[in-house]
N, C-alpha and C positions, 0 to 999 in steps of 0.2 A: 580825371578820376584815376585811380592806384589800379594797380593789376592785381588778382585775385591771389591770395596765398592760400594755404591748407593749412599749416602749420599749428595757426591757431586760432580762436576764435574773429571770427571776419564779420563785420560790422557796417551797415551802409545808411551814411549822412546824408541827409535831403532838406536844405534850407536855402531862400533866393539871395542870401545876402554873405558877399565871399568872405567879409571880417569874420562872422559867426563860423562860417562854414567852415573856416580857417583855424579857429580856434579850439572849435569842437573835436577836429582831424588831428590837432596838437594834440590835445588835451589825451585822447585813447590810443594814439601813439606809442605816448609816453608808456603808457602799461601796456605795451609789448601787442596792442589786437592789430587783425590786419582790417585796415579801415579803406572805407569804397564812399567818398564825397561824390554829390552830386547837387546841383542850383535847380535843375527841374526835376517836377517830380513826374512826367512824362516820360522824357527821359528812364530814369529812374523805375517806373514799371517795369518799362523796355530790359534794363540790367534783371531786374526780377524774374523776367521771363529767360532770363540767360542760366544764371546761379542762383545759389542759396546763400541767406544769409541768416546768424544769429540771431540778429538784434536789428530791427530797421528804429531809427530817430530821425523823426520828421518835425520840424517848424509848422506851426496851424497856418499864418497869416501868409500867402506863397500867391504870388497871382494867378499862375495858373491854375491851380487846386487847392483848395483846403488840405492842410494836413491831415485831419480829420478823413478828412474824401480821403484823400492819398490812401491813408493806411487801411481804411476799411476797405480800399480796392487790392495792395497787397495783399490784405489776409484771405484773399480768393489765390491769389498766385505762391504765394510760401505760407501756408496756414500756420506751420508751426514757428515761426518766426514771434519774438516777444519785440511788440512794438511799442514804443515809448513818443508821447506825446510834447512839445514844447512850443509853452505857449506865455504871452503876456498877459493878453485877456483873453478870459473863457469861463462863461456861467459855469459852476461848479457843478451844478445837476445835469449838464451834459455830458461831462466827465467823469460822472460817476456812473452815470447812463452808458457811457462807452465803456468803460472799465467792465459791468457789469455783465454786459452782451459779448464780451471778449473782444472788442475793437481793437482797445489799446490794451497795454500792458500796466504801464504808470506813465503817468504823467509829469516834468519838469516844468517849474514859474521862472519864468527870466527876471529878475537875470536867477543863474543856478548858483551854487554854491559847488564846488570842486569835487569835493568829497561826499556832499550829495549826489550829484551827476554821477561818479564812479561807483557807490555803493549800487546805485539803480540800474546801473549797467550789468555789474556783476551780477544781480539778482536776475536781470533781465537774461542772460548766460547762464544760468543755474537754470533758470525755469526752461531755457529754449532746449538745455541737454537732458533734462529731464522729461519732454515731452518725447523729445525724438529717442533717446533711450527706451521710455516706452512703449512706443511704434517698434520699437526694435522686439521688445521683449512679449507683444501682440505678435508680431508676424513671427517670432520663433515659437509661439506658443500656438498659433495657429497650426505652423509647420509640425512643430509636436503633435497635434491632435490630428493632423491629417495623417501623419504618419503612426499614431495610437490604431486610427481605425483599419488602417490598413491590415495592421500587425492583428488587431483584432478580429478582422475581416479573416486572414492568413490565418490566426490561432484555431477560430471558429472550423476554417476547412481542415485542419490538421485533426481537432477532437471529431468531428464527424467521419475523417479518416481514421484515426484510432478508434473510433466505435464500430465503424465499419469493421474493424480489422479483428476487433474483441468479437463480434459477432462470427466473422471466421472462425475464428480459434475456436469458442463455443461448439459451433458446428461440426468445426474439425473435433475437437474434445470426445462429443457426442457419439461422434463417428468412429473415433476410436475405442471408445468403451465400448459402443455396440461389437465392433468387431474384435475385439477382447473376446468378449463374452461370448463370441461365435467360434472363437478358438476354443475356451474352454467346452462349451458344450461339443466341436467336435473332435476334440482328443475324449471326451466320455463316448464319443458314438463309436470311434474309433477302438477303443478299448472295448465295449459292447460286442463290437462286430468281430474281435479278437477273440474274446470269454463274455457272453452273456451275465456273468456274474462278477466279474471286478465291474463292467458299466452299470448293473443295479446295485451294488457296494458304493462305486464313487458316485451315486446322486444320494445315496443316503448319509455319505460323507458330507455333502457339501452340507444336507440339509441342517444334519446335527450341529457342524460347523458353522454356519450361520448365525442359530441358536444363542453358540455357545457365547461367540463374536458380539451378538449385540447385548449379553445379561451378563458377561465378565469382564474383568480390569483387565481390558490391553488397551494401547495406545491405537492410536488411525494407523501405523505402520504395522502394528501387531493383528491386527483386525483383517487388513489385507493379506498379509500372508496366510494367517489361518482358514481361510477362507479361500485363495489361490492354490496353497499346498493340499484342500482336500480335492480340490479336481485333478491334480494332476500328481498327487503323490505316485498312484501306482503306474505310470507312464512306463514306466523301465521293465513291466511284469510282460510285456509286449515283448521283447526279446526272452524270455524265457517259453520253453514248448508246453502245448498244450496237456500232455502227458505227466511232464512233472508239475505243473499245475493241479492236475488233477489227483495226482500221486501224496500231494502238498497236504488237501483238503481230506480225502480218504483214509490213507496212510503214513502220516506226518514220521512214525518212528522209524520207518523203514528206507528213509531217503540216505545217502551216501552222503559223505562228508562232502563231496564235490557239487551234490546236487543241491546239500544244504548250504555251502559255501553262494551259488549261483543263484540261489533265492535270497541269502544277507546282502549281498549285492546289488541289490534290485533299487532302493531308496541310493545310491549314487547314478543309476542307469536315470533313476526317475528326474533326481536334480540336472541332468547333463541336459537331457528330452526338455525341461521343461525350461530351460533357462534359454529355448529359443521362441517361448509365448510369453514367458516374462519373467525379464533379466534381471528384475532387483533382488538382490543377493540372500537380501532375508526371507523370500519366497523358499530360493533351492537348499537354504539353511534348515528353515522347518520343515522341509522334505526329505532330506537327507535323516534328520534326528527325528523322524516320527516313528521307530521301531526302537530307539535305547531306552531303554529300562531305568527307573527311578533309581536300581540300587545299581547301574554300572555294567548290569550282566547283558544290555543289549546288542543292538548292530547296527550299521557296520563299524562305530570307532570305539563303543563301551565308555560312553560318555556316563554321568550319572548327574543327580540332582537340579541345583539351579545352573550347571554347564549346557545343560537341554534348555534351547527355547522354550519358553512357554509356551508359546503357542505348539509348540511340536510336543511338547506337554499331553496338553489337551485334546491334541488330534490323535494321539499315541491312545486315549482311552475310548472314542468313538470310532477306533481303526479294531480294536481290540473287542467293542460292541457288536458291528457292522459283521466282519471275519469270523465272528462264531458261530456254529450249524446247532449248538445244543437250542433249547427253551431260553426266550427272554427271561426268564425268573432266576433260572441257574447261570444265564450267562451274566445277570445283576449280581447274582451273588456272590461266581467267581472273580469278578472283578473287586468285590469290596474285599474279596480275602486276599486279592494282592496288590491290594491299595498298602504302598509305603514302602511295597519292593518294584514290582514290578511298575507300578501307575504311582505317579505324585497326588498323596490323599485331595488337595485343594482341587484339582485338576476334577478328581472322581465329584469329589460334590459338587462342582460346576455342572459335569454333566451329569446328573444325576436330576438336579437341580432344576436344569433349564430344561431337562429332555422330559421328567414329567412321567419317569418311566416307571414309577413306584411306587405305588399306591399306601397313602398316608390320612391319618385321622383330621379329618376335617381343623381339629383345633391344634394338631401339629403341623411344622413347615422346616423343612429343608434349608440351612444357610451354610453359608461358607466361614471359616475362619473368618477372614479378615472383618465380615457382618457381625460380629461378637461386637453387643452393646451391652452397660452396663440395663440392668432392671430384667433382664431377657432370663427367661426360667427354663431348666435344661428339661427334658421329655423325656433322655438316658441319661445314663452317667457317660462319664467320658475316663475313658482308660487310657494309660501306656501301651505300647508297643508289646510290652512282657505281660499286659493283667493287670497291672496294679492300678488303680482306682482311684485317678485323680481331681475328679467334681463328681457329687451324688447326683441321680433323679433328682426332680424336684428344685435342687438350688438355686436359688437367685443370680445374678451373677453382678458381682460392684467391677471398677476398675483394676483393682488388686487380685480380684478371679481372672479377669481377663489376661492380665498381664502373664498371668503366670502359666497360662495355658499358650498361652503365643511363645514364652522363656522354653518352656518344653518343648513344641513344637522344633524350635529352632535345633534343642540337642537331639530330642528323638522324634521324629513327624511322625502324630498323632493320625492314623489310617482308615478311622470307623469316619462313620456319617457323624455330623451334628444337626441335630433334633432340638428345637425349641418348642416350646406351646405359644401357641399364636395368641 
């Protein structure tokens, strides 16, 4: 028998008779296989249980065993092996019966024809690398899915970790807004315990501010500030003395340029104070601009118009509510008469609006500019800045009213209230 090669397909003969055996070993030579002859097929198990082989070709008629027997005893020892049968005589329905049960592979009639025998061979090679190719392509597919679950097993602990971990943060989140919120309330107790009247001022800030926050156009960044800058606007009044404080509220005319200087002051004291409860900039921005004036004349920088946050807009006219010792009625009505200098008019009916502070005829309603819909019936007229008389009572209002009163607004900002009938 030949010595085993790797090289290329290895092929092992088993016939008792050496001419055939002889012939057969020539025969697949020639096309390059490494071939393994063997006279018994004893024997021949025995190599089976050694190596593997392609292709076993076995002779049926063998003394010691049927070919038959033979191979269906290999295919317990190399399963994947394509065994080919060669026979002289052998009922057909045996061989189809073997064929069918997977015994053999195909079968050869002696004598063979050359290029029959090679065609079947090669077939026999296609089949046996296609078998064990797919054993190949089972056990990496196996290995893949053991290694799927794993990953998936590994995935599963990492989201259970990541949820765990969102629950933290949650927790922590929680935890930090509560204690926000405990900063804000005690810089107001704080303030309280300083002047009993700026801490019952800034809870009536925050209230209006809130108000104002959730029924007006600002954004989630705008919304927070307005709402942070009315707790902590007046923080910086804390360094000024309780005297000119009081000096402030009594005797506003009588204050010295210096004392008045150290009170315009105060909204940067408050921005410095507060930017250590909370640093985002557009907080000590509306803090800083919630005393400048619509028309420029404010403090401390004399900012004017849309240069003022809106929201420090806004807060500018519930600081202005809050701050005044006359009558809620006059201090409503001061305010509307310096709505367009002092206050930005949108601002005033915002809070006028949401705060509910003015008592109106059941079928009239309070809106803002920007609420101007066409169909909508005016309840006054609506004037210029100077008097003059630019929608009647009564009017309906189309798109081309509207537009034209926003046109104006933008050259001269319109200061009164707007009144509809509901």
């Amino acid at each position: 028998m030949s010595a085993p090669v790797n090289q290329s397909p290895s092929i092992l003969i088993v016939d008792d008779e050496p001419v055939v055996l002889g012939a057969l070993k020539e025969t697949l030579e020639r096309e390059k296989y490494q071939v393994v002859s063997c006279s018994s097929p004893i024997k021949a198990l025995a190599i089976l249980e050694e190596r593997d082989f392609a292709v076993i070709i076995s002779d049926q008629k063998m003394p010691e065993m049927l070919g038959l027997d033979f191979l269906i005893e290999s295919r317990r020892l190399r399963p994947h092996a394509s065994r080919i049968l060669i026979t002289a005589v052998l009922s057909l329905p045996t061989i189809v019966d073997a064929i069918n049960k997977g015994e053999i592979f195909r079968f050869v009639a002696k004598p063979w024809l050359r290029e029959e025998l090679l065609a079947t061979v090669r077939n026999a090679i296609q089949r046996h690398d296609l078998v064990t190719h797919n054993e190949v392509l089972m056990a990496q597919t196996q290995q893949l899915n053991a290694q799927l679950m794993v990953a998936n097993g590994e995935l599963e602990k990492q989201i259970a970790a990541l949820e765990q971990k969102r629950q933290h943060l949650d927790a922590a989140n929680q935890e930090l807004g509560s204690r926000y919120e405990n900063s804000l309330e005690l810089c107001r107790r704080i303030l309280t315990a300083y002047d009993p009247t700026l801490g019952g001022q800034a809870k009536a800030l925050v209230e209006f501010a809130s108000k104002m926050a959730e029924n007006g156009p600002f954004s989630d960044a705008e919304k927070h500030a307005l709402k942070s800058a009315a707790w902590l606007c007046d923080l910086g009044l804390i360094g000024v003395s309780r005297e000119l404080l009081r000096s402030f509220r009594t005797n506003p005319a009588q204050l010295t340029d210096r004392e008045r200087g150290t009170l315009h002051n105060h909204p940067i004291y408050s921005q410095t104070l507060a930017a250590l409860v909370d640093p985002r900039p557009e907080v000590g921005e509306v803090i800083r601009a919630h005393h400048e004036n619509f028309d420029g004349s404010g403090f401390p920088d004399g900012i004017a118009a849309k240069l003022i946050p809106w929201p420090a807009r806004c807060l500018a006219v519930a600081v202005g509510f809050v701050e005044s010792s006359a009558p809620k009625q006059a201090t409503i009505d001061a305010i509307l008469a310096r709505s367009g200098t002092k206050y930005d008019p949108e601002a005033v009916r915002l809070f006028l609006k949401v705060t509910q502070l003015v008592h109106l005829p059941r079928q009239v309603r309070e809106i803002l500019l920007d609420e101007l819909e066409p169909g909508m019936v005016l309840a006054t007229g609506i004037y210029s800045p100077h008097g003059l008389l630019l929608i009647g009572e009564g009017q309906a209002l189309g798109p081309a009213t509207i537009a034209k009163i926003r046109d104006h607004n933008q050259i001269a900002p319109i200061s009164q209230r707007l009144l509809v009938y509901s």
